[in-house]
Each structure stands twice: as structure tokens, then as C-alpha cells.
N, C-alpha and C positions, 0 to 999 in steps of 0.2 A: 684597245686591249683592256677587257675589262678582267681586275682580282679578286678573285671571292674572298668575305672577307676574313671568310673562317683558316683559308690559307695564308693570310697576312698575320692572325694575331701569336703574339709569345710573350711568354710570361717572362720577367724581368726578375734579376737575382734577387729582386724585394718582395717581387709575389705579385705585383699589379700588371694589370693586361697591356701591354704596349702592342701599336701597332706598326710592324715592319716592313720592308719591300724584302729585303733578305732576312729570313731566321735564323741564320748563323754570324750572322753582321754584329746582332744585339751581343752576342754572347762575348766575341770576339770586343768591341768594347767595353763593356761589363771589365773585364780582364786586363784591360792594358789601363783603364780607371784605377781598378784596386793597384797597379802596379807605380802607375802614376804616385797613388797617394803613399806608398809603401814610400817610395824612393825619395816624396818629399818629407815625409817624417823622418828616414834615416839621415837626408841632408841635412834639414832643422836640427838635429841631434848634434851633427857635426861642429855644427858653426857655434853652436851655443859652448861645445865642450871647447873649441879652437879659442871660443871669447875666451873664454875662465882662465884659457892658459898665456896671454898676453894682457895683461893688466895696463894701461893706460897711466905718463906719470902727472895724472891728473888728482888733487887732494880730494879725499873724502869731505863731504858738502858737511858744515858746520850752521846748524841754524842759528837767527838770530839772537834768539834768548840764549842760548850756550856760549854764543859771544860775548854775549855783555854778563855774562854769572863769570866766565873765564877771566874778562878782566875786571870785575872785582875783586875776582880772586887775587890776581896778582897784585891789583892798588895793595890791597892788606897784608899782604905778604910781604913787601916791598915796605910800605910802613911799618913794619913789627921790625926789620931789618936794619931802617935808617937810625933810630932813636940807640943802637946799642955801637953803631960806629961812633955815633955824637961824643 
């Protein structure tokens, strides 16, 4: 069985020449693709809004310079304190 090949070719929702055994096949994927990507971006939407709303009781990360400015802070505070119980 030979296909000519002018009856195998369809152009493709982007514009470039694809070559098909069915021309309504292409289309036919084309469309469950976009649908695919539709429903995984709506998911991703989901799950990100689902994160935001269940907060983890995990502490906000403190870096190490903020720790050690934190507790100087307190050494000095703590010092300014001691000398007026005296």
C-alpha cells in the first residue's frame, strides 16, 4: 500500500507541516494536549492555593547573623537590667 504524500501531509496548530497516517488524528490531539495543559495549570493553581491555606507548625528560618545580633541583643539588655537590681 503505497500513500501519496500530498494526502498524508497537515499542518499542525503551530503552522509547520506534519506528516500524518490520519488527518483528523493530529487535530484530535492538538486538543486533548491544550486540554491536558488547561487542567494541569488549573491543578497547580489548586494545590499552591490549598498550600497557603494549611501553614506547617514549622518556625520561620532565622539566619545565622540574625542569631547572633539577637543575642547580643539580649547579652545587653539583660546587662542594662542586672546593675539596677544590684
Amino acid at each position: 500500500m503505497h500513500l501519496d504524500r500530498q494526502q498524508l501531509q497537515v499542518k499542525s496548530c503551530t503552522g509547520r507541516l506534519v506528516l500524518a497516517h490520519k488527518p483528523g488524528l493530529l487535530g484530535y490531539t492538538a486538543a486533548m494536549n491544550r486540554k491536558k495543559k488547561i487542567n494541569q495549570t488549573l491543578k497547580a493553581k489548586a494545590k499552591k492555593a490549598n498550600a497557603k491555606l494549611h501553614h506547617t507548625g514549622k518556625p520561620k528560618y532565622i539566619s545565622k547573623a540574625e542569631r547572633e545580633r539577637l543575642a547580643i541583643e539580649t547579652q545587653h539588655s539583660v546587662e542594662e537590667l542586672s546593675p539596677l537590681k544590684s
